[in-house]
C-alpha angles and dihedrals in degrees: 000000000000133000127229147187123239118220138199124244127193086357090282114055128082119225135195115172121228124242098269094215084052085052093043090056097045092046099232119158141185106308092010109135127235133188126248121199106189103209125210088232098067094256123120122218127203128197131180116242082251095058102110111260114225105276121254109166116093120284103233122212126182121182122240100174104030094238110150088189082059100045087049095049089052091048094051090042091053092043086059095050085056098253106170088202132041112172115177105188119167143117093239089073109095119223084247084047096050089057098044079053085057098054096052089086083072101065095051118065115241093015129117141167104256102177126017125185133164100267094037152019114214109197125195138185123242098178111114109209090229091065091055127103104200091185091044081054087044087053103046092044090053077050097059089040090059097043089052103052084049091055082041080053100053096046095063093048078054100257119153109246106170120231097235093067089047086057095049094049083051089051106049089047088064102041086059102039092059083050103072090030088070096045083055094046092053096049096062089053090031114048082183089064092071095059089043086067094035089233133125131235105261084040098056082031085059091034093063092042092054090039088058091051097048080049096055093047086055085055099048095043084051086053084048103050085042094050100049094034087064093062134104099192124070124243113257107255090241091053107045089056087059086049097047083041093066088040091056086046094059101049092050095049084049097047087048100036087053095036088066094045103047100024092043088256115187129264089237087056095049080048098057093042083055105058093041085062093040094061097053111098155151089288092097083066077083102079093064120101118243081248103051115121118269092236087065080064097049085052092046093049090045088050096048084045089054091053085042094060092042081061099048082060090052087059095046089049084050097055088045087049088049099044094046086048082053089049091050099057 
């Protein structure tokens, strides 16, 4: 990094040259333009007239194959990486296929079908970055985690927990999820997207991390409640307390570890809520009987990944925590 001193030019504007070997590489020359991006945070950002500018035009997707799970999977993943526009146009696409297609705006926050015909679906997202609260979606999503290792919880004390509202756990977290994945995706193209959500770089960086673990709990307590929900044989007692145990692990390492990231927790706190996950292990593995059915292992291991996961946030909180005490020195 260099340090240089501004001028002042025409006795009103104010001047910083540019590294020359920086210049040289980029080609620029005497009257060439450049773009600024002010940032909130005080920085300056300059990009060459040939940097890409964030796409706007459609994204256009034709099927090749006819396969409607493919065609969904390219429309969320392009939804993640900001695209405004998603049109999917061809024959191959079924008329069952072309409302599947349809209802896929449901399942991604902002976004709405905006033409149908009878070849093709063009989405488009309505959401304005300014309008977003990445910590109120944080929160929601940490919500839905929570909620679904409790219903993970009931189902292996034998309670009836319906499918439908496993799915729909399953649902919202990704939903969310993909949420602030694509805020995060946009900020690296748009500089402007940064000041839109009011964030800073290392906080939407930590955001989307955290975002991706929550994510994943929801996933492992799904596996959980699927798993148990297909049997037709009821979990030991002794066994079922190590089971909810873990549970109850994991949702407190998830309210504290989020509780420093979003509520300025302390580094000592992400610390303590770190070890307790980390010494949770597969030792609880112990309490089944050489004879137990294989599918008790595949909950136990869903459950310590879970409290893994609530532990990976804690680190994330305590890099937050360590990066805001540096700050405040």
């Amino acid at each position: 990094m260099e340090t240089r001193k501004i001028q002042i030019a025409g006795g009103t504007t104010y001047t910083v040259s540019l590294p020359k070997e920086w210049a040289s590489e980029q080609e620029l020359e005497a009257g060439a333009r450049v773009r600024v991006h002010p940032y909130e945070d005080g920085s300056l950002l300059v990009q060459t007239a040939g940097h890409a500018e964030p796409e706007r035009e459609p994204l256009q997707l034709a099927p090749t194959d006819g396969s409607v799970d493919t065609l969904r999977r390219q429309v969320w993943a392009a939804y993640e990486t900001g695209r405004e526009a998603i049109e999917v146009t061809g024959d191959a696409v079924g008329s069952a296929d072309q409302r599947a297609l349809r209802d896929v705006a449901s399942s991604l926050l902002g976004v709405d079908v905006v033409q149908r015909s009878d070849d093709g679906v063009v989405y488009r997202s309505l959401l304005d970055a300014s309008t977003v609260s990445l910590e109120q979606s944080l929160r929601q999503l940490q919500f839905v985690a929570d909620s679904a290792l409790g219903d993970a919880a009931a189902t292996l004390v034998d309670e009836d927990v319906g499918s439908h509202r496993v799915e729909e756990r399953a649902t919202e977290a990704g939903r969310l999820a993909a949420l602030v994945g694509r805020q995060f995706d946009r900020s690296l193209d748009d500089p402007a997207v940064l000041d839109d959500l009011g964030v800073e770089r290392t906080t939407l960086f930590d955001y989307h991390a955290a975002a991706t673990e929550l994510e994943r709990i929801v996933e492992h307590a799904t596996t959980v409640g699927t798993v148990a929900r297909r049997q037709r044989t009821p979990v030991p007692a002794d066994v079922a307390d190590a089971l909810v145990a873990t549970v109850d692990d994991a949702r407190d390492g998830i309210e504290q570890s989020m509780n420093v990231l979003l509520d300025d927790g302390t580094a000592q706190t992400a610390c303590d809520v770190f070890d307790d996950c980390d010494r949770v292990d597969v030792a609880r593995f112990d309490r089944l009987d050489d004879d137990a059915p294989a599918w008790l292992g595949v909950v136990f291991r869903s459950l310590v990944d879970a409290v893994e996961a609530s532990g990976a946030i804690a680190a994330i909180g305590l890099r937050a925590a360590l990066r805001e005490e540096k700050c405040g020195q």
